[in-house]
N, C-alpha and C positions, 0 to 999 in steps of 0.2 A: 371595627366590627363589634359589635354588643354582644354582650354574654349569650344569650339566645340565638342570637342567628348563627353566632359560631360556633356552639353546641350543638346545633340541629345538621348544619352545613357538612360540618366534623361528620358529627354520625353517620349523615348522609353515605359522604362518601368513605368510611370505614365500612359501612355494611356492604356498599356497591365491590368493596371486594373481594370479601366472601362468599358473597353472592355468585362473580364472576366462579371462584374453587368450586363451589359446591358444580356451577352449570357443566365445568368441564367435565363431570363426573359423570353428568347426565347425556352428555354428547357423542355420537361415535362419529359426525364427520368431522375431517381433520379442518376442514375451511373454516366451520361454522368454529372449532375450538381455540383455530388462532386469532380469530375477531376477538370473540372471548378473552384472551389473553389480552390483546390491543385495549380492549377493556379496562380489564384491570391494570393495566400497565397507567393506562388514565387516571383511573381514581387512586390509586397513589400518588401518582404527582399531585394531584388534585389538596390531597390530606396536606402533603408536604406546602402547597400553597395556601393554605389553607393556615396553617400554623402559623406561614411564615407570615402572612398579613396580618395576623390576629397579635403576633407579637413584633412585628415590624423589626424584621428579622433578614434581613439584604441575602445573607450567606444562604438562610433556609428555603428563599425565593429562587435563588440560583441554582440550589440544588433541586429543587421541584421541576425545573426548564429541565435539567439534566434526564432526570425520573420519567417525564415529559416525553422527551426525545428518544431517549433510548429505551424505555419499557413500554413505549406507546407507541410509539411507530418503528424504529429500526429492528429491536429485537422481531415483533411480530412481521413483517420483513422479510426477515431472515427465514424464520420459520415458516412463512408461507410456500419459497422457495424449493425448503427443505421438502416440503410435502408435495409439492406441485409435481407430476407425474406419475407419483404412488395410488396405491388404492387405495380410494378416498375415506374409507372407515377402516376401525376398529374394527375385526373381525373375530375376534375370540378372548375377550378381556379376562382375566383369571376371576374377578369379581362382578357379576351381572350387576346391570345398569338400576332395579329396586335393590339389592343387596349393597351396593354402592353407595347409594342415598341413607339409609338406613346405617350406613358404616360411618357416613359424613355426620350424621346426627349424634352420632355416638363422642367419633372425636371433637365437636364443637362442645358438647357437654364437658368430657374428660378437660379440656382447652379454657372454659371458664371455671371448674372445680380448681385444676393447677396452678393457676396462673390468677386466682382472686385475692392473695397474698399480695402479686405484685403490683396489682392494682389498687390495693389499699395502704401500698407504700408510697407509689406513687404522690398520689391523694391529689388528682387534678381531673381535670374532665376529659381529658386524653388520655390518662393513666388509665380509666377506667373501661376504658377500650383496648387496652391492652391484650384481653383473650381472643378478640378478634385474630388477632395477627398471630397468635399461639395458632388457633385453629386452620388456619390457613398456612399455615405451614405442616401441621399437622395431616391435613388434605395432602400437600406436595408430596408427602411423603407416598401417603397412601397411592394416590398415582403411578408413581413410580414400582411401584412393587408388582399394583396389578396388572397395568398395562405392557402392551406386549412389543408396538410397533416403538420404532425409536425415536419417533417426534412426537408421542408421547412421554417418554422419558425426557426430553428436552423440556417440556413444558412443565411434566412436573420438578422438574429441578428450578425452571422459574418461578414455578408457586412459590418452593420454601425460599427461594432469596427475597420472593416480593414478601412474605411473613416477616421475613427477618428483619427488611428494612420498614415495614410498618410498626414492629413492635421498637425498635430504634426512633423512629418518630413519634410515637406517642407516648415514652417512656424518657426520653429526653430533646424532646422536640425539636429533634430530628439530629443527624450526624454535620460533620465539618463537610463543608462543600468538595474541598481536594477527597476524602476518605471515600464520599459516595459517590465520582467522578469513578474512582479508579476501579473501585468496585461497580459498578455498571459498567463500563468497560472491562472487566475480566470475565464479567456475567456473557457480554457479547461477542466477545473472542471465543469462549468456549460453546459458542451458538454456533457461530462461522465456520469453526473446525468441527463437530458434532454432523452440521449441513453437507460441509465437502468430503467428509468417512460415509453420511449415510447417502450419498448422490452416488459416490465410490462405490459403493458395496448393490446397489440398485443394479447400478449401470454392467456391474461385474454376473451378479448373480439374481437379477430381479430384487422383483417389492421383498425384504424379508422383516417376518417378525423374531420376535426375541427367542421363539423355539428352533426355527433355521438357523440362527445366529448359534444356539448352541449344539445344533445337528453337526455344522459345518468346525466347530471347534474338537468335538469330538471324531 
């Protein structure tokens, strides 16, 4: 692959996944936001394959299949499950859907301010992609706080892990195949049990959001 195609390729799909954060943000059905996820769960294997052919790289190939498989189809999967019977939007998110957008712009700026050090330590064409994956984890975060229902919180908790292993990939071109094995697998374990608490708690007490949950705790 020549310095240009796999520059642009790269880019490509590091932006497709920020891309994917910012949309969830902009979405209130749960359907339309686990594609979204399947999504992004793509364009990082995508990056991950992407490196790995660029540096012909077997380990980082392998782990991309992984990235592949379980961030692009199994997790989103799972999470469709998780949602399947509830009501299908977001109905009272703490931060409205322009406020939201406007909050994403914020932390994408705050994300290459922070993080433009590490890319200039870096000092590689991936390194410099680096705030991408700050940002989109930063997004994860943000999700989680505003959103109410609990596959929302699901989702954003796989923002920040899919942040974490992008800035892991483009920071050192990527992790040891067994490391990001086990870590996607703990990411999906804690999707499965997440699924069968909120199906539990459906089935027990209806659809609840995060305010029922704390009616019913108090």
């Amino acid at each position: 692959m020549s310095g240009s195609s796999f520059s642009s390729t790269l880019t490509l799909a590091v932006g497709a996944v920020l891309v994917c954060a910012v949309t969830v943000l902009w979405l209130s059905s749960v359907r339309s936001v686990v594609r979204v996820v399947a999504t992004q769960g793509i364009a990082l294997g995508l990056v991950a394959m992407i490196l790995g052919l660029h540096l012909r790289d077997a380990g980082l190939i392998a782990t991309a299949s992984v990235v592949l498989a379980v961030k692009g189809v199994a997790i989103p999967a799972f999470l469709g499950k998780a949602g399947s019977g509830a009501l299908d939007r977001e109905r009272r998110p703490l931060v409205n859907v322009p406020a939201s957008l406007v909050a994403s712009a914020v932390l994408i700026v705050l994300a290459f301010t922070a993080a433009r050090g590490v890319a200039t330590f870096v000092g590689t064409t991936a390194g410099a992609l680096v705030p991408v994956g700050v940002a989109t984890l930063l997004i994860g975060f943000f999700v989680m706080v505003t959103r109410r229902r609990p596959i929302f919180q699901m989702v954003g908790l796989l923002l920040i892990d899919n942040g974490i292993a992008l800035v892991a990939f483009l920071c050192t071109a990527g992790v040891p195949f067994l490391i990001e094995l086990g870590v996607s697998l703990d990411v999906l374990l804690g999707v499965v049990v997440l699924m069968v608490l909120a199906q539990r708690l459906r089935s027990e007490f209806g659809d609840l959001d995060l305010d029922d949950l704390q009616e019913l705790h108090d």
